[in-house]
N, CA, C and O atoms as CSV, one atom per row, in Angstrom:
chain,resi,resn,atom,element,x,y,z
A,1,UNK,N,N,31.519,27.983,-10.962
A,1,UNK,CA,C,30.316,27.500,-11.620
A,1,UNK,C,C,29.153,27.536,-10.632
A,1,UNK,O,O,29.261,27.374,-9.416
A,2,UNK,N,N,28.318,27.709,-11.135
A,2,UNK,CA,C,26.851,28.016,-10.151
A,2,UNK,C,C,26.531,26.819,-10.133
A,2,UNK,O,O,26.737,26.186,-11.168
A,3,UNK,N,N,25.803,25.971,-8.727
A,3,UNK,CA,C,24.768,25.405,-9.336
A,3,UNK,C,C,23.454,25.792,-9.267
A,3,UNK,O,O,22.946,26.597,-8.487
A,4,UNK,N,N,22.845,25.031,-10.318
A,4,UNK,CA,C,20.894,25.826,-10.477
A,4,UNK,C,C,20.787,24.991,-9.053
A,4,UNK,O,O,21.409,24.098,-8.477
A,5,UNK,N,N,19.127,26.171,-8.740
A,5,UNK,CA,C,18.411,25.772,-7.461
A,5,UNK,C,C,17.597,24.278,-8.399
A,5,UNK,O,O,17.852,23.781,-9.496
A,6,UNK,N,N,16.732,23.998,-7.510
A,6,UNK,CA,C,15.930,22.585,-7.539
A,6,UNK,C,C,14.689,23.406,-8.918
A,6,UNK,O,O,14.367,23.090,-10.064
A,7,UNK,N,N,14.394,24.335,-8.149
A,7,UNK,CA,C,13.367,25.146,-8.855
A,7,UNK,C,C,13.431,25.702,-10.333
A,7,UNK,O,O,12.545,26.037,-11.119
A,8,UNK,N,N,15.366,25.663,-10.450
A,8,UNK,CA,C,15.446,26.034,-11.972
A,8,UNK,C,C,15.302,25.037,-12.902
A,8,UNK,O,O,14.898,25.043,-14.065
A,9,UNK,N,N,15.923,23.728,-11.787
A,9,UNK,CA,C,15.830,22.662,-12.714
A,9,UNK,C,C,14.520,21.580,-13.266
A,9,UNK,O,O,14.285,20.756,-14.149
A,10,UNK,N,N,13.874,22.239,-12.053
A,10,UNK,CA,C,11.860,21.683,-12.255
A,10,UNK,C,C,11.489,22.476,-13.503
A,10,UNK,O,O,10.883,21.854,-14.375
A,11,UNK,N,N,11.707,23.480,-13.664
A,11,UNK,CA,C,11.623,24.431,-14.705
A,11,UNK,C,C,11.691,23.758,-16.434
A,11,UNK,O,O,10.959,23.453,-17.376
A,12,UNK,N,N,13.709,23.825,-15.843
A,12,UNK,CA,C,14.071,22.918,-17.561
A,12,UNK,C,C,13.713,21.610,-17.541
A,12,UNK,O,O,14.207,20.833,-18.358
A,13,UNK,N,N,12.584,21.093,-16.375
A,13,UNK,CA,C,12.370,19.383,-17.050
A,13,UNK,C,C,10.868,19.876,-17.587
A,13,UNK,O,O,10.388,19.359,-18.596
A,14,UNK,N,N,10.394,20.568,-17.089
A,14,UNK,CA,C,9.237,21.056,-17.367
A,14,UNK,C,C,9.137,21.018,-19.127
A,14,UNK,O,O,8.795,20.267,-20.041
A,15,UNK,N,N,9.835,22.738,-18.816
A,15,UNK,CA,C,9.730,22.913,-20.251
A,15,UNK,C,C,10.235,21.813,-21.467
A,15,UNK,O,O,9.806,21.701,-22.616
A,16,UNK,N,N,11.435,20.961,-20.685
A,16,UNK,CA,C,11.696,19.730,-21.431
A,16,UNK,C,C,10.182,18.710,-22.313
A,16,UNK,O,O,9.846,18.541,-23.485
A,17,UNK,N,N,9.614,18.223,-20.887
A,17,UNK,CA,C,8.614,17.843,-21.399
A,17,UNK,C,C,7.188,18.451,-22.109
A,17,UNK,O,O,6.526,17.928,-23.006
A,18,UNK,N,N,6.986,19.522,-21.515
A,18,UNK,CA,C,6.335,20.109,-22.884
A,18,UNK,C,C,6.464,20.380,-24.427
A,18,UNK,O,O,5.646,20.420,-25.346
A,19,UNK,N,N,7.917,20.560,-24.329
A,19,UNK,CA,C,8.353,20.358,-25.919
A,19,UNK,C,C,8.167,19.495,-26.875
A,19,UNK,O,O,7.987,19.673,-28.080
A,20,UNK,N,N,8.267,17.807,-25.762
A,20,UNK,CA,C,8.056,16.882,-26.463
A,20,UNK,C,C,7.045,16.383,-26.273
A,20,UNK,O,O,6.885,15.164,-26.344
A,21,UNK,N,N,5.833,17.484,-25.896
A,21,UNK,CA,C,4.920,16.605,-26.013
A,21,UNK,C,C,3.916,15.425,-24.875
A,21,UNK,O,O,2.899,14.768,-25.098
A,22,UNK,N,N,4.911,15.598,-23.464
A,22,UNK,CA,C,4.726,14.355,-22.857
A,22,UNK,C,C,2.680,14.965,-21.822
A,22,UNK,O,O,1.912,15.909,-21.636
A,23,UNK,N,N,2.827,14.040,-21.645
A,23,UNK,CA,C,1.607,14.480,-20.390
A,23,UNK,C,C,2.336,14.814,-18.872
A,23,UNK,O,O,3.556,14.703,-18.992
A,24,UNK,N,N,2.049,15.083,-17.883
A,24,UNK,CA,C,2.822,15.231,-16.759
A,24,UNK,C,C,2.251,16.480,-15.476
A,24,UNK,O,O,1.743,17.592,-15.621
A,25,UNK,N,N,2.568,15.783,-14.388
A,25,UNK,CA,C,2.014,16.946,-13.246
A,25,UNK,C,C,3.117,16.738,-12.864
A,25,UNK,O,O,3.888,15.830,-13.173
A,26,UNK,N,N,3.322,18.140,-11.707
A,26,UNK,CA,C,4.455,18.465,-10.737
A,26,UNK,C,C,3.346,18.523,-9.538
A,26,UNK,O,O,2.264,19.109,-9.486
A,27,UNK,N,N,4.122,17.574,-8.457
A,27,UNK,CA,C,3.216,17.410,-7.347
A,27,UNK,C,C,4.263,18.027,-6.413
A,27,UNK,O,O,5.331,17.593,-5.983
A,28,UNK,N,N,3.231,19.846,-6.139
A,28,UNK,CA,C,4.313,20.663,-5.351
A,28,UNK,C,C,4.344,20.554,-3.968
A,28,UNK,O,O,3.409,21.200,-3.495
A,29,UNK,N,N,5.176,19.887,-2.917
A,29,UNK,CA,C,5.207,19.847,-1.748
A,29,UNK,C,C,6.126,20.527,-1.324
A,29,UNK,O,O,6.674,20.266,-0.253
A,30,UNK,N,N,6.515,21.662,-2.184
A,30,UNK,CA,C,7.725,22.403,-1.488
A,30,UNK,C,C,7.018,23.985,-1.349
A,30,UNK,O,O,6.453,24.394,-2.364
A,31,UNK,N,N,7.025,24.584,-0.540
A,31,UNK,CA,C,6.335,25.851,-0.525
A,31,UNK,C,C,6.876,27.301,-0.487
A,31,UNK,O,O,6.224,28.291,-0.820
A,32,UNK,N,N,7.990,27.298,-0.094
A,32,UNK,CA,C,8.761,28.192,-0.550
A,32,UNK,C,C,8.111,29.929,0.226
A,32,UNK,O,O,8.332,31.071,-0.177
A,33,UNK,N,N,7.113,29.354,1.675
A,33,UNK,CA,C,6.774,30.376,2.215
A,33,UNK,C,C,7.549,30.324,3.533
A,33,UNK,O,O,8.433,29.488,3.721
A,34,UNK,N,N,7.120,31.432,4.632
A,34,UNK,CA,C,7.702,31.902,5.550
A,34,UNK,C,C,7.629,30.555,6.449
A,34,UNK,O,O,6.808,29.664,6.232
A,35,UNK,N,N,8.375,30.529,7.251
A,35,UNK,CA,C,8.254,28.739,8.272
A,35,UNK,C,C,6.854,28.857,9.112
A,35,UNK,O,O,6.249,27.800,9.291
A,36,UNK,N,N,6.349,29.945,9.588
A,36,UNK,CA,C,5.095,29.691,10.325
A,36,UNK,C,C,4.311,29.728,9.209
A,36,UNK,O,O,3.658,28.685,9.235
A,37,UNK,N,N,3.948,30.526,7.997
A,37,UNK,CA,C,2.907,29.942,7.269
A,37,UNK,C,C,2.641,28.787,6.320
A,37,UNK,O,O,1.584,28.251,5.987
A,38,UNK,N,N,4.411,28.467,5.842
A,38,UNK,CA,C,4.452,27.143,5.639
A,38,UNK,C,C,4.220,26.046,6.333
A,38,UNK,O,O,4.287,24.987,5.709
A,39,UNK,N,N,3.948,26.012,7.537
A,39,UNK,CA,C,3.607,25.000,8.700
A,39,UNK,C,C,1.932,24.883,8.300
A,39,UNK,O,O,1.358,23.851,7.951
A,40,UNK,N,N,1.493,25.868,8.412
A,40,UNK,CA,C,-0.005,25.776,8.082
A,40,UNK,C,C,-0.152,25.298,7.202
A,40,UNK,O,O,-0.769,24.244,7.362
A,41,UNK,N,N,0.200,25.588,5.838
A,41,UNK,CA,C,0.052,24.926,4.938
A,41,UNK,C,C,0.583,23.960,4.572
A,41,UNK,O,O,0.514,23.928,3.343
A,42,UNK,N,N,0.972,23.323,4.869
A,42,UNK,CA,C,2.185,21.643,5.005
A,42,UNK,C,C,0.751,20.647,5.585
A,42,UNK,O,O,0.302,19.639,5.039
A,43,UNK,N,N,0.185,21.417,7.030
A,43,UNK,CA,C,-1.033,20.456,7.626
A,43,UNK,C,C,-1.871,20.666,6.542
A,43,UNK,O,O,-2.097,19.564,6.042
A,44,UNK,N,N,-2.559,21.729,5.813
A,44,UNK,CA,C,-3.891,21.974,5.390
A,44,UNK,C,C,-3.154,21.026,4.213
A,44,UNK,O,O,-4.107,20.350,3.825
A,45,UNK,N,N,-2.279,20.708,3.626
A,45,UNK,CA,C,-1.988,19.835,2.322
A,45,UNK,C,C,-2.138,18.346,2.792
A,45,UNK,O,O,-2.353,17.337,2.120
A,46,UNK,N,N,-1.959,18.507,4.171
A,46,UNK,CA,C,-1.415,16.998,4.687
A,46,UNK,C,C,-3.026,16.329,4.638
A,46,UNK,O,O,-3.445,15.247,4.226
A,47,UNK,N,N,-3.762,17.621,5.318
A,47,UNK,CA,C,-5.434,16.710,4.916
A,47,UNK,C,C,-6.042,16.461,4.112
A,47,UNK,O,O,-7.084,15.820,4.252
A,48,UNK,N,N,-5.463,17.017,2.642
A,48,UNK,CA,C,-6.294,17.412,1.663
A,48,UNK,C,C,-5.339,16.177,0.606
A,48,UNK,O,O,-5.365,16.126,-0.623
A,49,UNK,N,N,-4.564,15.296,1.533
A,49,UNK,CA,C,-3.867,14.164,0.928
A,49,UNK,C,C,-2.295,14.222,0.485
A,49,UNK,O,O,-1.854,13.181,-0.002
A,50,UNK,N,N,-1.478,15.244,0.596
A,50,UNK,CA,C,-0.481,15.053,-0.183
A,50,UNK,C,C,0.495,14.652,1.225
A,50,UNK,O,O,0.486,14.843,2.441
A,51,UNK,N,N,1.288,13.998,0.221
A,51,UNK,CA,C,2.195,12.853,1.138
A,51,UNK,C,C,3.901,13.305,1.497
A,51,UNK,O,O,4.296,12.148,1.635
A,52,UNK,N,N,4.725,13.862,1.656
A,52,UNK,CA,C,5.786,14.463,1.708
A,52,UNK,C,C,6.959,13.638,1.346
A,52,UNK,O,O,8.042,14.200,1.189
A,53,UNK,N,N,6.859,12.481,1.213
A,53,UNK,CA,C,7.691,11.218,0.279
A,53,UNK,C,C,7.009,10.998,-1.133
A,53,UNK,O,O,7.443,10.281,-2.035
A,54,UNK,N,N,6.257,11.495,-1.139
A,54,UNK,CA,C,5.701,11.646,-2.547
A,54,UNK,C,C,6.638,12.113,-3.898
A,54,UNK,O,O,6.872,13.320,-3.947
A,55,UNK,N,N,7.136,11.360,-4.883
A,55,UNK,CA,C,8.185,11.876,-6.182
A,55,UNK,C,C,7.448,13.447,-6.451
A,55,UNK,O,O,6.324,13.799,-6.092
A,56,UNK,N,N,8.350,14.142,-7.108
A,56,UNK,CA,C,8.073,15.239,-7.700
A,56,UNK,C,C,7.063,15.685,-8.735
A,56,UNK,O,O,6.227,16.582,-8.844
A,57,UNK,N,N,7.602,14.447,-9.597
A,57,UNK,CA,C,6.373,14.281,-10.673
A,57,UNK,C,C,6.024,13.292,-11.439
A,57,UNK,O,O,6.647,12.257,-11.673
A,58,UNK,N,N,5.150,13.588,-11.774
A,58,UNK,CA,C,3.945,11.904,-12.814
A,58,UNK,C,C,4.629,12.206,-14.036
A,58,UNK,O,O,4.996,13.375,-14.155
A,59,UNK,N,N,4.831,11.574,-14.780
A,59,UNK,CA,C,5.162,11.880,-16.238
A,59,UNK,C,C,4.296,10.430,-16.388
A,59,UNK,O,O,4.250,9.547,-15.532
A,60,UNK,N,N,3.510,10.422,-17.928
A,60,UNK,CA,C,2.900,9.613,-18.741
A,60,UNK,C,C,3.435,9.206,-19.862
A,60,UNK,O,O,3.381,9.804,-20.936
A,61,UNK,N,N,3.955,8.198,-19.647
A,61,UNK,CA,C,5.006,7.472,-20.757
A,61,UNK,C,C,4.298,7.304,-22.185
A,61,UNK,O,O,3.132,7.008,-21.922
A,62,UNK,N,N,4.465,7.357,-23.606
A,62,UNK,CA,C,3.793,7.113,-24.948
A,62,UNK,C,C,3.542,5.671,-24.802
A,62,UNK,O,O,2.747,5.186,-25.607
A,63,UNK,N,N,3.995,5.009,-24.052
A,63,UNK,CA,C,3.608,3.391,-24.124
A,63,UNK,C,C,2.832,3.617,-23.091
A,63,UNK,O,O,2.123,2.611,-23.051
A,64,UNK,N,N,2.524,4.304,-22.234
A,64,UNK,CA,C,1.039,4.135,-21.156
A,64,UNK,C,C,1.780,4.059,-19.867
A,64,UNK,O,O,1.226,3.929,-18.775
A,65,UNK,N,N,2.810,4.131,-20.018
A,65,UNK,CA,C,3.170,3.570,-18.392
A,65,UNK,C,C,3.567,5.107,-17.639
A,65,UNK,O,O,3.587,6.136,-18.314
A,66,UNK,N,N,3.871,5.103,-16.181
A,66,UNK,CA,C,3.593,6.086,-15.289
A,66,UNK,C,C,5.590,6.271,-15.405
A,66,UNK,O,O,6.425,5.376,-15.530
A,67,UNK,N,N,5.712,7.199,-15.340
A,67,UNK,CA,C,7.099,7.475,-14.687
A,67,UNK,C,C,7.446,8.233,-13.628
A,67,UNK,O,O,7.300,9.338,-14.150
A,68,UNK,N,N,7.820,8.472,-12.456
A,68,UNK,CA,C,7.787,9.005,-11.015
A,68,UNK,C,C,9.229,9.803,-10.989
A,68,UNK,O,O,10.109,9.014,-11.332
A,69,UNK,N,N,9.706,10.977,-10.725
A,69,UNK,CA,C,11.030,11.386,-10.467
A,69,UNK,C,C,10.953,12.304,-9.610
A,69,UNK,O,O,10.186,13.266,-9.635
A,70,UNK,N,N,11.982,11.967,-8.581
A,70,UNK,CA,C,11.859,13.163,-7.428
A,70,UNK,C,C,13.059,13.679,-8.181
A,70,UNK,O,O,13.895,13.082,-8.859
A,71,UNK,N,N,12.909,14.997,-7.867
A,71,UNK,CA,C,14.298,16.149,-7.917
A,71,UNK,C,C,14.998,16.241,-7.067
A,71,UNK,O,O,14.426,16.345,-5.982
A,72,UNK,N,N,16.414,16.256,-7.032
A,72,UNK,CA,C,17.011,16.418,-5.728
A,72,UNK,C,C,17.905,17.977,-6.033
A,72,UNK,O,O,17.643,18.392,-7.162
A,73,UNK,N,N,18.667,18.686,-5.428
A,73,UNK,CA,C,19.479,19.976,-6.226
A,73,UNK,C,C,20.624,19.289,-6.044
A,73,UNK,O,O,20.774,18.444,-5.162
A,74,UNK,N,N,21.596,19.666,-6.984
A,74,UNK,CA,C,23.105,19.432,-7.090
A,74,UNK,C,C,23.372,20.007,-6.166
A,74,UNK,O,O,22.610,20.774,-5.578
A,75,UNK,N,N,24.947,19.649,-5.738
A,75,UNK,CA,C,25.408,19.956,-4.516
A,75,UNK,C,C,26.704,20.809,-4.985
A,75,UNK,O,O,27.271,19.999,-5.719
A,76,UNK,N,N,27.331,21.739,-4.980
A,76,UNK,CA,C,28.657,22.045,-5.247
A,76,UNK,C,C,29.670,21.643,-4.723
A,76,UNK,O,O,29.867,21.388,-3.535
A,77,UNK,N,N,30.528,21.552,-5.817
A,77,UNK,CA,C,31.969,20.614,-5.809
A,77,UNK,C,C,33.279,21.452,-5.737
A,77,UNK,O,O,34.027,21.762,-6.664
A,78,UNK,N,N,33.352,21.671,-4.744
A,78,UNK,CA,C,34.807,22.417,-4.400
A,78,UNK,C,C,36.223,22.073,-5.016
A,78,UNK,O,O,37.218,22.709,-4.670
């Protein structure tokens, strides 16, 4: 059995919540570039405010309230 990357599964919550409708940002702190240009850009994010303990994403609850979820990836089970 495979498991999905982090990225497939940001994907199906994504599209999850668009289906139904919800409001929601993905706050991307993962960059997925080369290690020296991801370094640059890790600082240029770091000034421009984003926090690296920061949850994954905002979701906007129908009752008003905020919901926060970091993603973590499954791990495979031997």
């Amino acid at each position: 059995m495979t498991v999905p990357t982090e990225n497939q599964e940001a994907e199906r919550l994504s599209n999850w919540l668009r289906n139904n409708k919800y409001k929601f940002t993905h706050i991307a702190n993962e960059s997925g570039l080369p290690p020296k240009v991801a370094m640059l850009a890790a600082k240029r994010k770091k000034r421009m405010g984003l926090s690296p303990w920061f949850p994954d994403y905002c979701i906007i609850l129908r009752r008003g309230s905020l919901l926060f979820i970091e993603l973590k990836r499954q791990r495979a089970v031997l």
